[in-house]
C-alpha positions in Angstrom: -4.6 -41.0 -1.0 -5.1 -40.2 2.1 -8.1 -38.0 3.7 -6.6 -35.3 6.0 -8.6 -33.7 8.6 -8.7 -30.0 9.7 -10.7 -27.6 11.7 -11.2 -23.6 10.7 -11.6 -21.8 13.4 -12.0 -17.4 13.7 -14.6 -17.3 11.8 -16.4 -14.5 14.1 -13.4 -12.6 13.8 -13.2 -13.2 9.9 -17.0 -12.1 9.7 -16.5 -9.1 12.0 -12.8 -7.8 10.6 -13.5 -4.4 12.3 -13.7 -5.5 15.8 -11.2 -4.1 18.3 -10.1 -6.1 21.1 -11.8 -5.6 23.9 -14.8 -4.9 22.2 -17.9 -7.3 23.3 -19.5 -8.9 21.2 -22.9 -7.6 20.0 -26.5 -9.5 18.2 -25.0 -7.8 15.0 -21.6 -9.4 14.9 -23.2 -13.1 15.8 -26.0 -12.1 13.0 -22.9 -11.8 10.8 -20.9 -14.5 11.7 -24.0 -16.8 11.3 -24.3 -16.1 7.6 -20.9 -16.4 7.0 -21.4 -20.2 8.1 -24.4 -21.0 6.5 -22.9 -19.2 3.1 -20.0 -21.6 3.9 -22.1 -25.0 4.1 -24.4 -24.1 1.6 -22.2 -21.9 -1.4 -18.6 -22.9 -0.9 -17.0 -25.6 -3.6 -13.9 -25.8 -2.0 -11.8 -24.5 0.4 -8.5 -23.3 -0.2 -5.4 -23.3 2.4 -2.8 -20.7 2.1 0.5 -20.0 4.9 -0.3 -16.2 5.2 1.5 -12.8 6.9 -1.9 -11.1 7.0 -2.1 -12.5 10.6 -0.1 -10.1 12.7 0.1 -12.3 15.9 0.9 -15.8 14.6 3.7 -16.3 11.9 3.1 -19.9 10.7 -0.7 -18.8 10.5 -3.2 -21.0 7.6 -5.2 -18.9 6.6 -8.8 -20.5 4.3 -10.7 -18.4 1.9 -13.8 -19.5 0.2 -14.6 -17.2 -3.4 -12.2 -14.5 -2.9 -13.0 -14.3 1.1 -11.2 -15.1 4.3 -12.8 -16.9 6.2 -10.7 -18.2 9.0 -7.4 -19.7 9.6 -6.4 -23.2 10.3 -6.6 -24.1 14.1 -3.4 -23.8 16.4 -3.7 -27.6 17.1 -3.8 -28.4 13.1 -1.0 -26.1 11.9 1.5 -28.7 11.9 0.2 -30.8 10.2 -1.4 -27.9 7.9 2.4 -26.5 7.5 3.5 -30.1 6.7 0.8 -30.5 3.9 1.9 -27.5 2.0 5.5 -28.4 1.9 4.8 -31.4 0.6 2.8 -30.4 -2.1 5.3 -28.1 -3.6 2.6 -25.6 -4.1 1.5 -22.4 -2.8 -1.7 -23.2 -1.7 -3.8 -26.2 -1.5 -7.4 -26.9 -2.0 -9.7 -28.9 0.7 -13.3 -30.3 1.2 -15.6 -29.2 3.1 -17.2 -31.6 5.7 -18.6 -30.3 8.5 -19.8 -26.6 9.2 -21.0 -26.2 13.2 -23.6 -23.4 12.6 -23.2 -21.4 16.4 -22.3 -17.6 17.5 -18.7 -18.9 17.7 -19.3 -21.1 15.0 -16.4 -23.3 12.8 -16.0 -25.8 10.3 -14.0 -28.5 9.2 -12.6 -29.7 6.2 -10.8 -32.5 4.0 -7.3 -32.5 2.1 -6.7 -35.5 0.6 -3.0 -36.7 -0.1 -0.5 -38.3 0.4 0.5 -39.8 4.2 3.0 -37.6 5.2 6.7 -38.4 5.4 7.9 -35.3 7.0 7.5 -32.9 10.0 8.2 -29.7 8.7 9.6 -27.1 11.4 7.4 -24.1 12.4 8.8 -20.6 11.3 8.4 -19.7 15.1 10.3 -22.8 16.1 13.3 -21.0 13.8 13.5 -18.1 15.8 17.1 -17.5 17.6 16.4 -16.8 21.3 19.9 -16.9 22.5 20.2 -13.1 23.4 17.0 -13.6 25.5 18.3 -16.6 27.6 20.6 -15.4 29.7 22.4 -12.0 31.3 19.2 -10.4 31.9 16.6 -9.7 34.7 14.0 -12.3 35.0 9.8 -11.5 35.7 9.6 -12.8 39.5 7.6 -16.1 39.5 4.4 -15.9 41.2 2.8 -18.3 43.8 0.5 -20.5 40.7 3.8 -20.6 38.4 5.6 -22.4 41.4 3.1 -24.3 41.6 2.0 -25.2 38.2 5.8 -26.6 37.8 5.6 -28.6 40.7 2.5 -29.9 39.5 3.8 -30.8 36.2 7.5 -32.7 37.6 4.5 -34.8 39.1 2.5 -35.2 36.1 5.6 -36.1 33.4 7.6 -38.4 36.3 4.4 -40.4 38.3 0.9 -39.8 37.1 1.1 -39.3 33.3 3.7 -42.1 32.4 0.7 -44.2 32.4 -2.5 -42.4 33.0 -4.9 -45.5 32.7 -3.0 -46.9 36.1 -2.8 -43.5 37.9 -5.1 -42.7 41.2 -7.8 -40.7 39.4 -8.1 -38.6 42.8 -4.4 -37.5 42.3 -4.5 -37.3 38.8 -7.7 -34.6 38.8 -6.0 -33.1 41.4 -2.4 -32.2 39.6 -4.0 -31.2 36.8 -6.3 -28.6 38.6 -3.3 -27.5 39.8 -1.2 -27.4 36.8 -4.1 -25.7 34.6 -4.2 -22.6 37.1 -0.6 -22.0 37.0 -0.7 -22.3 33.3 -3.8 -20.0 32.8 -1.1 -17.2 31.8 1.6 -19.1 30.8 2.7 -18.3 27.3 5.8 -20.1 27.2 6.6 -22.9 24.6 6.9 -25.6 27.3 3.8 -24.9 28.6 2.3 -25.3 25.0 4.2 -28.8 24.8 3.7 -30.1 28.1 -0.6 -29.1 27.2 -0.5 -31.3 24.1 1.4 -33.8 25.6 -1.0 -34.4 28.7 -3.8 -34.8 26.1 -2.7 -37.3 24.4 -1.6 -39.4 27.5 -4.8 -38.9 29.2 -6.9 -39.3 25.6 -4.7 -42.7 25.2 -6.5 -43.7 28.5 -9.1 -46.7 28.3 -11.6 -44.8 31.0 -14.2 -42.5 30.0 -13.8 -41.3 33.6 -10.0 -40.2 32.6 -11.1 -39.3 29.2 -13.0 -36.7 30.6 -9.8 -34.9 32.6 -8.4 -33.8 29.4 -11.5 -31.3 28.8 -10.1 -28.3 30.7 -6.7 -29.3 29.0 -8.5 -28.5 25.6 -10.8 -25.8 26.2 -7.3 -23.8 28.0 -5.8 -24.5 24.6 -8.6 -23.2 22.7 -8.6 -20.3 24.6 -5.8 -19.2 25.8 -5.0 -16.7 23.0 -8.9 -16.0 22.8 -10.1 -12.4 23.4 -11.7 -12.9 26.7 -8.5 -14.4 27.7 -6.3 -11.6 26.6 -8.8 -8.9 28.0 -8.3 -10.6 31.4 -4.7 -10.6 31.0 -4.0 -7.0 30.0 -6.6 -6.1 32.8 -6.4 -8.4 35.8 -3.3 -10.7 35.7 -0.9 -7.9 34.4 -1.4 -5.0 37.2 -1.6 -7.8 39.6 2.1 -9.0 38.8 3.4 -5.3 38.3 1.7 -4.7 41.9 3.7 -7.8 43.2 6.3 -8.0 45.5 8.8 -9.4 43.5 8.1 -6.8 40.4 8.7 -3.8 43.2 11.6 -5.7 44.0 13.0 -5.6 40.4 12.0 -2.1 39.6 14.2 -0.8 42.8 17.3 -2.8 41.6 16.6 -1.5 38.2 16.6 1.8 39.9 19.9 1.1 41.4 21.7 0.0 38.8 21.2 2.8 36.7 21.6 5.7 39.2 17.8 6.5 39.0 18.4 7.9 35.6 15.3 6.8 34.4 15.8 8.4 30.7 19.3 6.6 30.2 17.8 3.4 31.7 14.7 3.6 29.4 17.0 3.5 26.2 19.1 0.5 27.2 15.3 -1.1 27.5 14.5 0.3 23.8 17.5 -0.6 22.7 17.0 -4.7 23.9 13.3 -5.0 22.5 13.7 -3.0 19.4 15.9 -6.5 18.8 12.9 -8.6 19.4 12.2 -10.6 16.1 9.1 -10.1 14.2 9.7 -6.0 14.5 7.6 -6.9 17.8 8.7 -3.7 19.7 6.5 -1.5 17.4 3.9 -3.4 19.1 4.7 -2.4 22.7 2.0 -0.2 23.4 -0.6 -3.4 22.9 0.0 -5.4 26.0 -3.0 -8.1 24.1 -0.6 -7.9 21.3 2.3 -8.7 22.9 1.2 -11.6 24.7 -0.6 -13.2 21.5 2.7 -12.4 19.5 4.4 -14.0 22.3 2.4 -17.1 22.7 2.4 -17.9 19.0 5.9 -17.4 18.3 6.7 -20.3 20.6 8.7 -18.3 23.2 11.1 -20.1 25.8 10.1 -19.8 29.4 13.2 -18.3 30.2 13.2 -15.6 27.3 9.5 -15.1 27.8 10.8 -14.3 31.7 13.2 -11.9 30.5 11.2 -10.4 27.8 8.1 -9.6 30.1 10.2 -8.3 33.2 11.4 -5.7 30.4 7.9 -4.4 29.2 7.0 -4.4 33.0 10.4 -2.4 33.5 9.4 0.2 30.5 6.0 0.7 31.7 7.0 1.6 35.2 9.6 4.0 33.9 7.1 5.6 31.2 4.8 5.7 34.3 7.4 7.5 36.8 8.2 9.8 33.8 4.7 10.5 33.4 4.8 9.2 29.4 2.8 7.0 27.2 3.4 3.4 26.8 4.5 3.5 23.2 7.2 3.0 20.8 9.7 5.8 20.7 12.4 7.5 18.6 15.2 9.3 19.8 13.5 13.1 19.8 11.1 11.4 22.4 13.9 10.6 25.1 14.7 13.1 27.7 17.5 13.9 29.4 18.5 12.9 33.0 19.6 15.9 35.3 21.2 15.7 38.7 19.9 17.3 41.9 21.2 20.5 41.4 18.3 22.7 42.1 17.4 22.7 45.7 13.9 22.4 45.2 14.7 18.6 44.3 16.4 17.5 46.6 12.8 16.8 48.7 12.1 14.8 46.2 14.5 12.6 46.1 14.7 12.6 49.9 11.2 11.0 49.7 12.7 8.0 47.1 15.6 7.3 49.2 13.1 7.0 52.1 11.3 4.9 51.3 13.9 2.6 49.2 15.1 2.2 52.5 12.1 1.2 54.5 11.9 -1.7 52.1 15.1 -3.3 53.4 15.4 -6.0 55.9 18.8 -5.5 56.8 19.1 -3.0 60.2 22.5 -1.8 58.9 21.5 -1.1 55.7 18.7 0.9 57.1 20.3 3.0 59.4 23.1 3.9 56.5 19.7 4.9 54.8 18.6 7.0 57.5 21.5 8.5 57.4 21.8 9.1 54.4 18.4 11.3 54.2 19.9 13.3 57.4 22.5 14.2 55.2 20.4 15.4 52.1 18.0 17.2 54.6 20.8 19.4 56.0 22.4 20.0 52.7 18.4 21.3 51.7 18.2 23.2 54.6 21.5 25.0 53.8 20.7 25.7 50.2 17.6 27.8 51.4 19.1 29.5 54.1 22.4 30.6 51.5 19.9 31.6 48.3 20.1 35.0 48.2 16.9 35.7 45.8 14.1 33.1 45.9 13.2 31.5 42.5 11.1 33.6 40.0 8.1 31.6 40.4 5.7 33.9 38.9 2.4 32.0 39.3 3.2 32.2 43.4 0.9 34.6 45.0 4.3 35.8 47.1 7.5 36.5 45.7 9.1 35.3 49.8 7.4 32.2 49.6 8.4 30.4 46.3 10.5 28.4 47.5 8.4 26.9 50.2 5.3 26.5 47.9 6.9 25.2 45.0 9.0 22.5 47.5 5.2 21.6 49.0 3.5 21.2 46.0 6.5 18.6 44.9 5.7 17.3 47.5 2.4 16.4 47.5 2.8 15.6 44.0 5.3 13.0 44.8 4.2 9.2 44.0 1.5 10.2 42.1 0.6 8.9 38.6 -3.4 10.1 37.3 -3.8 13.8 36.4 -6.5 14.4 38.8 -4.0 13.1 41.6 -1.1 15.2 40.4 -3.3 18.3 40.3 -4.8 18.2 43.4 -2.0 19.7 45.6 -2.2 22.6 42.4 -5.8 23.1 43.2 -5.4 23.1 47.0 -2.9 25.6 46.3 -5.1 28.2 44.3 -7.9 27.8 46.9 -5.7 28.6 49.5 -4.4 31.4 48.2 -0.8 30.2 47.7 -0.8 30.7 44.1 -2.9 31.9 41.1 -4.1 29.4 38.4 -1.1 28.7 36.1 -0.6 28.3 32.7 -0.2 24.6 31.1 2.7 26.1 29.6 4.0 27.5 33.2 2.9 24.0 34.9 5.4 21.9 32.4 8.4 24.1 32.5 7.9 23.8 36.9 7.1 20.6 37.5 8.1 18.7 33.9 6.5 18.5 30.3 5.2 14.8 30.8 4.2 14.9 34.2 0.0 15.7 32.8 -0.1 14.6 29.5 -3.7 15.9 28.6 -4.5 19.8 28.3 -7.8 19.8 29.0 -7.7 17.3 31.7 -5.0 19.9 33.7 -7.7 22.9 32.3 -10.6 20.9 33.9 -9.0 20.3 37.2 -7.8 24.0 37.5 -10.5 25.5 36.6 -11.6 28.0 39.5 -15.4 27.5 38.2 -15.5 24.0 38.7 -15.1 21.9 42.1 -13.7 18.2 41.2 -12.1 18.1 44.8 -13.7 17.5 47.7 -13.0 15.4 51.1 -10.6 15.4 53.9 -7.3 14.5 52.1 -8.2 17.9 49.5 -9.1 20.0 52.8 -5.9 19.1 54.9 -3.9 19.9 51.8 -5.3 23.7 51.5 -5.1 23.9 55.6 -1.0 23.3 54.4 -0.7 25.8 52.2 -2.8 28.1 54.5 -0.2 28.2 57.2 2.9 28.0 55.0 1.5 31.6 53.8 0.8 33.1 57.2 4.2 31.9 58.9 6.5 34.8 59.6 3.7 37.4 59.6 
């Protein structure tokens, strides 16, 4: 026989099943998690090891229970070899000693299995998963600056430094792997995971302390890379920053493109392509932390993991320029793609062509562009001048200036995404004098359902007895709509 050694780890999380992520810690959860540990070293008989689908994020997840209670799963570096023990058993489950239990806030233990060597590498149910569809045909997620560089830095590792790393200049060495481990901070790909454990074991091969010691952020990047401060930052820091990018803005305007600006019709072809995501993982698209955990555990390819995150950041800018939530949908959600047949668009889409056009580099293309806009702006100007009755705008102040108002309040509006920014130009509007407060009712059929999604946040933000708008950009945007009002009189 055979002694077999694994570590639990999650035991916070096991002791504190009710925390949300993104929720700090507090005293109670570490009080909690403490006595979970000590009830471990000083109560449990035995551990015993079961493959579990109670863990949402990672399918080849061990989970260990002590007297009827989970208490952690098997470590992501000890799953193999967790995976392998139970399929060569034959059984179910399997039981293990305990042998160590590290009493801290973040506290874990490990235990014993004893059995036979194994024989076999069993594969992971994530290494089973067909990514075909994903690999090819589809738009990728721009690389950034670090990614570049964290691939340069690992062609050096793999070919010079790491093929023995007891010979390699230490100075170089450190330096590669600084390198590589910032570029892979929020790299969920499967390569990323295997080229981590590989450089590990080279550098823990090594006969120097001194390069013993380089594989320490290599470990502590694996232990944490799924971890909940890690995925906090991601959703919060390293997400907007790649969706603010200059390669994502150059994505979302070929998007754009190819479908015509129809943002409804393009937003189903994206359902349509994730809802085919295995592990049902599209239900899961309003969690960005759960996405990326799913992600990371179920072993993606770099290039599908490209192609899969350039489509949730194409879905969230469309929900965003719809004015939607970033959730799963059913068909009764989508709407319906119009063309510019109302006049009072076309200043709208004036505005998108615009600017699509100032971010081209080409001269030709730009002046086509400009033209282009001249074109729209005469055909607007001859739609007003041939309408024989202005809209029936009914919260407008004046019947004679309907169109006019309702054109600058679109606007204004134009570009904008928070409530308070959408209703400011409606604000300026009732101050002025231009129009009276509308109805939420009124406001949706105008200037579309989605475009507020919260009631009282448009009741707040219209209310004449309140004042949430002050400063020079609100002022200039009443003096607007004082002086459309008093032209022609």
């Amino acid at each position: 026989m055979t002694e077999h050694r694994l570590k639990i780890t999650g035991v916070h999380y096991a002791a504190n099943p009710d925390q949300v992520a993104g929720q700090p810690d507090t005293e109670e959860m570490h009080v909690r998690t403490l006595e979970m540990l000590r009830w471990v070293r000083d109560e449990a008989p035995f551990v015993v090891l079961a493959p579990t689908s109670e863990c949402h994020e990672n399918p080849d997840a061990v989970t260990a229970r002590v007297l009827g209670r989970r208490i952690g799963y098997v470590g992501d570096d000890w799953l193999q070899k967790a995976r392998d023990l139970l399929a060569q058993s034959g059984e179910p489950m399997m039981m293990a000693r305990v042998t160590e239990v590290v009493v801290e806030r973040h506290g874990w233990l490990w235990v014993t299995v004893d059995a036979d060597e194994l024989k076999n590498q069993m594969p992971l149910s994530s290494m089973q998963i067909d990514w075909q569809p994903w690999l090819s045909g589809l738009p990728l997620l721009p690389k950034s600056d670090a990614e570049e560089a964290e691939q340069e830095a690992a062609f050096v590792l793999d070919h010079v430094l790491l093929k023995d790393a007891g010979k390699a200049d230490l100075g170089q060495l450190k330096t590669y792997l600084d390198i590589w481990l910032r570029g892979s901070r929020h790299d969920l790909s499967r390569e990323a995971r295997q080229q981590r454990a590989l450089y590990i074991e080279r550098i823990m091969a090594a006969e120097s302390k001194e390069v013993r010691r380089l594989a320490d952020g290599l470990i502590e990047q694996r232990k944490s890379i799924c971890g909940r401060t890690m995925l906090n930052e991601r959703c919060s820091e390293w997400w907007p920053e790649r969706m603010a990018s200059e390669g994502a803005r150059r994505l979302w305007q070929q998007w754009r493109l190819r479908h015509d600006n129809r943002l409804w019709s393009g937003l189903r072809q994206i359902d349509s392509r994730l809802r085919q995501l295995p592990g049902a993982l599209y239900e899961d698209i309003g969690r960005l932390d759960e996405i990326f955990a799913r992600l990371y555990y179920m072993n993606t390819p770099r290039q599908a993991l490209r192609a899969i995150l350039a489509q949730v950041m194409l879905r969230q800018l469309a929900c965003q320029e719809l004015g939607i939530e970033m959730r799963p949908m059913t068909e009764p959600d989508y709407g319906h793609d119009g063309v510019v047949s109302n006049p009072m668009d076309i200043p709208t889409t004036i505005g998108r062509v615009r600017e699509y056009g100032k971010s081209l580099r080409d001269r030709s293309q730009r002046q086509t562009i400009d033209l282009l806009v001249h074109w729209l702006r005469d055909d607007y100007e001859q739609s007003l001048a041939q309408t024989s009755e202005p809209p029936q705008t009914t919260m407008v102040v004046n019947a004679s200036k309907a169109a006019a108002v309702i054109t600058l309040l679109r606007q204004l509006m134009e570009g904008k995404q928070k409530p308070k920014d959408v209703l400011m130009p409606v604000r300026a509007a009732m101050d002025a004098g231009a129009i009276r407060r509308p109805t939420w009712e009124e406001f949706g059929l105008e200037f579309g359902a989605g475009r507020v999604k919260n009631k009282s946040s448009f009741s707040d933000y219209t209310n004449p007895d309140k004042e949430p708008y002050t400063g020079a950009d609100f002022l200039a945007m009443k003096e607007k709509f004082r002086q459309l009002m008093v032209e022609g009189q």
